[in-house]
BAFI-3210 file (N, C-alpha, C; in Angstrom, 3 decimals, decimal comma, padded with zeros to 6 digits):
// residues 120
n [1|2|3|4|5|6|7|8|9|10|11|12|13|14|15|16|17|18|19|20|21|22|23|24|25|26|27|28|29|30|31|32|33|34|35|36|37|38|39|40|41|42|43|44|45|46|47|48|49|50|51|52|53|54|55|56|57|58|59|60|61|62|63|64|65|66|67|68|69|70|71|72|73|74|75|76|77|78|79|80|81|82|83|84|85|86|87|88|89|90|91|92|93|94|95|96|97|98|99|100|101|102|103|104|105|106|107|108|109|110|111|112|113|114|115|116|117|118|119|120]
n.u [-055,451|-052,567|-050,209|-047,360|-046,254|-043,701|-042,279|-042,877|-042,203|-039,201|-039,177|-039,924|-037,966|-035,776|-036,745|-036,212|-033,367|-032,833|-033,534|-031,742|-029,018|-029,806|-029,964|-027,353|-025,579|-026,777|-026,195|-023,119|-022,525|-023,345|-021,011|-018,827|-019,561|-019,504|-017,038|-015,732|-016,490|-015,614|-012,657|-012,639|-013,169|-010,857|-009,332|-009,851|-009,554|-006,806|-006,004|-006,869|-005,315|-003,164|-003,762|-004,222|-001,408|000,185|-001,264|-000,040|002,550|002,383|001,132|002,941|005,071|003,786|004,105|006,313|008,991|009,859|012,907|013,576|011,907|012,895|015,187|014,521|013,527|012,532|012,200|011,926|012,254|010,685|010,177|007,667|006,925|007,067|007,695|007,248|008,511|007,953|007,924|006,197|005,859|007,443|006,637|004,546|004,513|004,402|003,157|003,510|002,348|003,090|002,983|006,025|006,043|004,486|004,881|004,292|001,319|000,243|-000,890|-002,106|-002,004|-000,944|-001,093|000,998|002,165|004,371|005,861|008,343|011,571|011,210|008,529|005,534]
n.v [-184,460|-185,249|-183,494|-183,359|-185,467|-186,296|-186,027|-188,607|-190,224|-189,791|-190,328|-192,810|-194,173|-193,601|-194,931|-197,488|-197,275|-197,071|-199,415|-200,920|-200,445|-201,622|-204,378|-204,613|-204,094|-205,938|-208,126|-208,012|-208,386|-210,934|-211,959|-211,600|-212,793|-215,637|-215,692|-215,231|-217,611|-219,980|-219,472|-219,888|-222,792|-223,094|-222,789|-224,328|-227,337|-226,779|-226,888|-229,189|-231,153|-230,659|-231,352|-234,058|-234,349|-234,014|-236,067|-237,870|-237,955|-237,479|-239,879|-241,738|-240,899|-241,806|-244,696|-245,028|-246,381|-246,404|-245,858|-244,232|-242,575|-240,774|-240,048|-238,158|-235,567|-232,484|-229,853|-230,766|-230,321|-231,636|-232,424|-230,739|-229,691|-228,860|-230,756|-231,480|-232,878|-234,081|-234,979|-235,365|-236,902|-240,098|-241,966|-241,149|-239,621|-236,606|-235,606|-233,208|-231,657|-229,428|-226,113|-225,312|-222,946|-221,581|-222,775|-222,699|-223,403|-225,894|-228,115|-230,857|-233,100|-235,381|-237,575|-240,433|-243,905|-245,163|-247,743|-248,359|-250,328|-253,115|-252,853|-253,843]
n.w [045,071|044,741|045,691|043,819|042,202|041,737|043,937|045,852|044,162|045,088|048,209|047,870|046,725|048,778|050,735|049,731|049,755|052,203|053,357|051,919|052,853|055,621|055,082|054,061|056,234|058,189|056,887|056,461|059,701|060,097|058,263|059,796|062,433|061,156|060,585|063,149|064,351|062,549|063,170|065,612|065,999|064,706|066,161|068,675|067,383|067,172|070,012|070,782|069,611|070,704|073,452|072,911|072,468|074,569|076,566|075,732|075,770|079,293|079,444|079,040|081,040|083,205|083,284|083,754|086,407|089,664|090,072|087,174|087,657|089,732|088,931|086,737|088,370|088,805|086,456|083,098|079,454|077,287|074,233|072,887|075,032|078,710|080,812|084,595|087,510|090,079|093,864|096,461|098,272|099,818|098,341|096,593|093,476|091,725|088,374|086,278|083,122|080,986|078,549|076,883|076,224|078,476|081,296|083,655|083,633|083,611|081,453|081,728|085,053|086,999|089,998|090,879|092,066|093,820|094,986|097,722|097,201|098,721|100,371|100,271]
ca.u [-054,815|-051,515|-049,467|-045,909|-045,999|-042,331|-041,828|-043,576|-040,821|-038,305|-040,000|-039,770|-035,748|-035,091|-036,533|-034,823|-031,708|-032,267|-033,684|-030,455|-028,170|-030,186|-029,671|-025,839|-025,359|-027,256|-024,839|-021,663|-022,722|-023,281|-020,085|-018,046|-019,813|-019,286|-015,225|-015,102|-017,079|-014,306|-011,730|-012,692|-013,260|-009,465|-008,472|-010,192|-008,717|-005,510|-006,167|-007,718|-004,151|-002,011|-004,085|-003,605|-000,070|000,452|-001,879|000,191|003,715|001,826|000,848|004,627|005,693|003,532|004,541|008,105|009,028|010,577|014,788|013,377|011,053|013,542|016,254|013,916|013,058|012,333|010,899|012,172|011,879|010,494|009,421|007,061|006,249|007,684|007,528|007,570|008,191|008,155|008,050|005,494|005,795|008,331|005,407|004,131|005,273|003,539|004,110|003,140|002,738|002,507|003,530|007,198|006,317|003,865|005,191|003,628|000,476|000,155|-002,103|-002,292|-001,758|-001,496|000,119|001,022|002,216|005,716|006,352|009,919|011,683|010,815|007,646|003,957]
ca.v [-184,914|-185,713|-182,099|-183,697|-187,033|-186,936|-186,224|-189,833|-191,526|-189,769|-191,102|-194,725|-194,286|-193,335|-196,500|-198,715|-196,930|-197,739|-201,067|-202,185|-200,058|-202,547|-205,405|-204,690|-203,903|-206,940|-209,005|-207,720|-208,527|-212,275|-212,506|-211,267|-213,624|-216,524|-215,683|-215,536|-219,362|-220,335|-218,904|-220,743|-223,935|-223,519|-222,817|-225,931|-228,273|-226,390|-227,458|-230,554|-231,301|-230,230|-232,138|-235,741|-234,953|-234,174|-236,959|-239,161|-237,517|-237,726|-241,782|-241,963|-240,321|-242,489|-245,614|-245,088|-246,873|-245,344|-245,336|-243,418|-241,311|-239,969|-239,377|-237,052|-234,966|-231,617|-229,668|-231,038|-230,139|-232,954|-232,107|-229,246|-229,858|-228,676|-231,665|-231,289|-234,620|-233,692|-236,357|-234,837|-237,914|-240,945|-242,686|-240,396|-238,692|-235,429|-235,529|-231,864|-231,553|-228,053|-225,735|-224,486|-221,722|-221,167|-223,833|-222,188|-223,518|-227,056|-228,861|-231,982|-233,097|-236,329|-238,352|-241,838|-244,461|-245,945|-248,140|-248,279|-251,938|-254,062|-252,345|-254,228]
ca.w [046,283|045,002|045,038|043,112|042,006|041,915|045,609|046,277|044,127|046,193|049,138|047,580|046,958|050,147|051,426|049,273|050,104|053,686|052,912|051,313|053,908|056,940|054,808|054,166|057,655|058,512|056,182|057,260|061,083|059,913|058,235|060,828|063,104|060,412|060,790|063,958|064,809|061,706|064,117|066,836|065,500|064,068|067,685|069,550|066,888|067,536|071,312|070,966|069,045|071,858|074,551|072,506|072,559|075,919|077,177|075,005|077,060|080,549|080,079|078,860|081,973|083,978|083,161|084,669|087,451|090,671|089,391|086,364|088,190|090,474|087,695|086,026|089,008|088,854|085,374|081,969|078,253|076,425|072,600|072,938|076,289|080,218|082,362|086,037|088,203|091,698|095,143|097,352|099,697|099,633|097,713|095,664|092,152|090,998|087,281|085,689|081,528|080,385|077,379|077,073|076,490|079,734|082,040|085,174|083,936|083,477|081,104|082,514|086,046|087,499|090,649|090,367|093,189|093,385|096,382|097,939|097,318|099,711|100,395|099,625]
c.u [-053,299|-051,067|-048,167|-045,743|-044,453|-041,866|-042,680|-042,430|-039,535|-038,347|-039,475|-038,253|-035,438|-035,341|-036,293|-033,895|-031,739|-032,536|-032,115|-029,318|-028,360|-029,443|-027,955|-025,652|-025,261|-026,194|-023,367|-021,621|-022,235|-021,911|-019,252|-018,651|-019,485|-017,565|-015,212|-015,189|-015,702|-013,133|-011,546|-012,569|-011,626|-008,929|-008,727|-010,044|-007,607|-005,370|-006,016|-005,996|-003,087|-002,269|-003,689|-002,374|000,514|-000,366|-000,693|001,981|003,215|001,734|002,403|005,212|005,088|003,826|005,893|007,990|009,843|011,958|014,132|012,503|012,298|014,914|015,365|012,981|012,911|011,341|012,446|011,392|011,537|009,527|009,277|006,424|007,241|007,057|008,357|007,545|008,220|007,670|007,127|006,172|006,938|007,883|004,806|004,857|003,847|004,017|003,105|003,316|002,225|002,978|004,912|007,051|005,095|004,121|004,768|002,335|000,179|-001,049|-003,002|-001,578|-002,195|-000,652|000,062|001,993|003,400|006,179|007,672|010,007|011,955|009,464|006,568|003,695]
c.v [-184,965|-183,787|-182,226|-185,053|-187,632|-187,083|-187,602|-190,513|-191,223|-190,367|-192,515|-195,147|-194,215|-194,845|-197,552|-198,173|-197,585|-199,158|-201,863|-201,710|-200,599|-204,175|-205,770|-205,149|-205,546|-208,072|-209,148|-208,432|-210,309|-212,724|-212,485|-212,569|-215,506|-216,702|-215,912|-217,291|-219,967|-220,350|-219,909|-221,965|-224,270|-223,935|-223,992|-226,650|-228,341|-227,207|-228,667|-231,520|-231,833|-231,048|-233,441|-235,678|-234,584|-234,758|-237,760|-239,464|-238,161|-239,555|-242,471|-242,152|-241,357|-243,825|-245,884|-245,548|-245,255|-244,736|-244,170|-241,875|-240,496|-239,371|-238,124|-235,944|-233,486|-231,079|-229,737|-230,477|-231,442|-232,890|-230,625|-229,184|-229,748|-230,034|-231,647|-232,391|-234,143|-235,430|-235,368|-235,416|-239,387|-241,510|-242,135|-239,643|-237,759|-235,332|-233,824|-231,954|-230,189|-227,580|-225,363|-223,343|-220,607|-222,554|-224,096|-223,038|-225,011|-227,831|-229,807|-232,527|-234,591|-236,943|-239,667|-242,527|-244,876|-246,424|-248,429|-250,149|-252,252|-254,092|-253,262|-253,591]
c.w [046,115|044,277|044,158|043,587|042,224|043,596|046,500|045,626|044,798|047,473|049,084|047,657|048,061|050,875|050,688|049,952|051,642|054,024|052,838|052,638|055,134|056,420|054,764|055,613|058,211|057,777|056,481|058,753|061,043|059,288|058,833|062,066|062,585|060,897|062,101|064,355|063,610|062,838|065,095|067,075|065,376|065,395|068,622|068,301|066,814|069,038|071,483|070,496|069,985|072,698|074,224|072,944|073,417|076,829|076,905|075,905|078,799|080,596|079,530|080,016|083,212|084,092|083,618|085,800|088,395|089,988|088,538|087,227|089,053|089,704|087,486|087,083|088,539|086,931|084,049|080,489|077,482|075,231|072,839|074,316|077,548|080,989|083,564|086,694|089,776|092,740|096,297|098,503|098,951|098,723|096,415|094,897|091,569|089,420|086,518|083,913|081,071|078,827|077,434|077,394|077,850|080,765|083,837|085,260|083,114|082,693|081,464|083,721|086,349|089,035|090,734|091,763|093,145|094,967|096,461|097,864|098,362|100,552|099,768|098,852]
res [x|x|x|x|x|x|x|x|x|x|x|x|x|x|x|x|x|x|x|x|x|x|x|x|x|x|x|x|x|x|x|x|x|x|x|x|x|x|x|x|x|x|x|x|x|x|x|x|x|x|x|x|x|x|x|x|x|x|x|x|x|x|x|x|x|x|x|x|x|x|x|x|x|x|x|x|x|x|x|x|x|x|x|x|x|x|x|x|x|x|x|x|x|x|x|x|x|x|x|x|x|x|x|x|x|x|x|x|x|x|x|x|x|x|x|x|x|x|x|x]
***
């Protein structure tokens, strides 16, 4: 039955070879997927970073009374951060906290109340 014993262990090599060439494959895939979740992780603790410390600006910013609020109108540099103060309404202060270096797009957003003196 068997016509060349050797052409059966060729046979067998070949599938190791592709054995280990799935398994590589298969390995490579996972570490590349390993780096990137690494990656990502770096980047939302990079974030997570940024947000404390422009929460920490924003409840700064809110705590100002009116005088102050209206000094600091329009959009300021403050650290690493663009703050925008705007007056919608006599009453109201828009305060804006973004990045310098994208200031269009605001991290945090809040408006806060400031009644005129003599005002309830």
């Amino acid at each position: 039955m068997r016509d060349n014993p050797g052409r059966e262990r060729g046979v067998a090599l070949l599938d190791v070879l592709i054995a280990l060439a799935i398994l590589g494959s298969a390995g490579l895939s996972l570490t590349a997927l390993l780096r990137q979740s690494v990656q990502a992780q770096a980047a939302a603790r990079q974030a997570e970073v940024t947000m404390d410390a422009a929460d920490r600006v924003l409840a700064a910013m809110t705590l100002l009374g009116r005088s102050d609020l209206d000094l600091r109108l329009g959009r300021h540099v403050v650290g690493e951060f663009s703050v925008e103060v705007m007056r919608p309404e006599r009453i109201l202060y828009r305060i804006a906290v973004a990045d310098v270096d994208a200031p269009g797009r605001p991290l945090l957003v809040t408006v806060v109340h400031r009644p005129e003196p003599g005002m309830p």
